[in-house]
N, C-alpha and C positions, 0 to 999 in steps of 0.2 A: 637884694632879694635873691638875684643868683648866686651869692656868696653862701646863704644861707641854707641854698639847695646842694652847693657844695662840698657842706660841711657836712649835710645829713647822710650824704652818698659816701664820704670818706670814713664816716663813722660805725655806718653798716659793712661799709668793707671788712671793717679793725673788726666791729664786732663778728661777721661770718666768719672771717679767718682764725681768731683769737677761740673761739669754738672747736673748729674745725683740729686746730692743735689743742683744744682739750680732748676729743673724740680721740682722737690718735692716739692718746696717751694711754701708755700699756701698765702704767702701775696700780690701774682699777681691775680688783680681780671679783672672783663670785659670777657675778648672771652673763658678763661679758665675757665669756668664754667662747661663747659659741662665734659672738663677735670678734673677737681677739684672731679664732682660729680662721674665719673667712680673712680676715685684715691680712694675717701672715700668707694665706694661698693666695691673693690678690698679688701682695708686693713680690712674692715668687716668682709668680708668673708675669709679671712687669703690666698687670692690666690693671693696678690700682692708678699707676702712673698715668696711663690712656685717660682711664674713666676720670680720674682729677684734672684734669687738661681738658678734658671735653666740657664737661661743667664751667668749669672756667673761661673757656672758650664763648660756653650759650649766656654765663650769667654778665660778660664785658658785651657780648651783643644785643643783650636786652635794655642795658644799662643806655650805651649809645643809641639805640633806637628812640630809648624815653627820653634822652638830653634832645634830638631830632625832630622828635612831636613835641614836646615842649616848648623849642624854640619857634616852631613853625605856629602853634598856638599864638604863643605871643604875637607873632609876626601879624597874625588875622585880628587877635582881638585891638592894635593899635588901628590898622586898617580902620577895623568895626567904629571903632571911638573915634576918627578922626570926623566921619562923615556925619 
């Protein structure tokens, strides 16, 4: 069962990341302009770099928290069933 919670976490990884470098991608032109040109004053200013690193930072903290309550669940509901 934990493997299979494993797998779903690893896979929303691939999947947010594998996104995130399509977003990036500067060979879509037309309405993303306006986007393109905040992207470029962001990584100028090296606070795209920050704000990706911070996200990154809250979304591995979230993550661990939920593998933390989960475990701890479990730990109550064997308790719960033993008695």
């Amino acid at each position: 069962m934990k493997m299979n919670k494993l797998k779903a976490v690893i896979l929303i990884i691939d999947l947010s990341s594998m996104n995130f470098v399509i977003a990036g991608d500067s060979s879509v032109s037309g309405a993303n302009a306006v986007s393109d040109a905040a992207t470029n004053m962001l990584r100028g200013n090296a606070k795209f770099n920050v704000v990706a690193t911070v996200l990154v930072l809250i979304f591995i903290g979230i993550v661990l928290y939920l593998f933390r309550l989960d475990r701890k669940m479990t730990k109550l509901e064997k308790q719960i069933n033993q008695k």
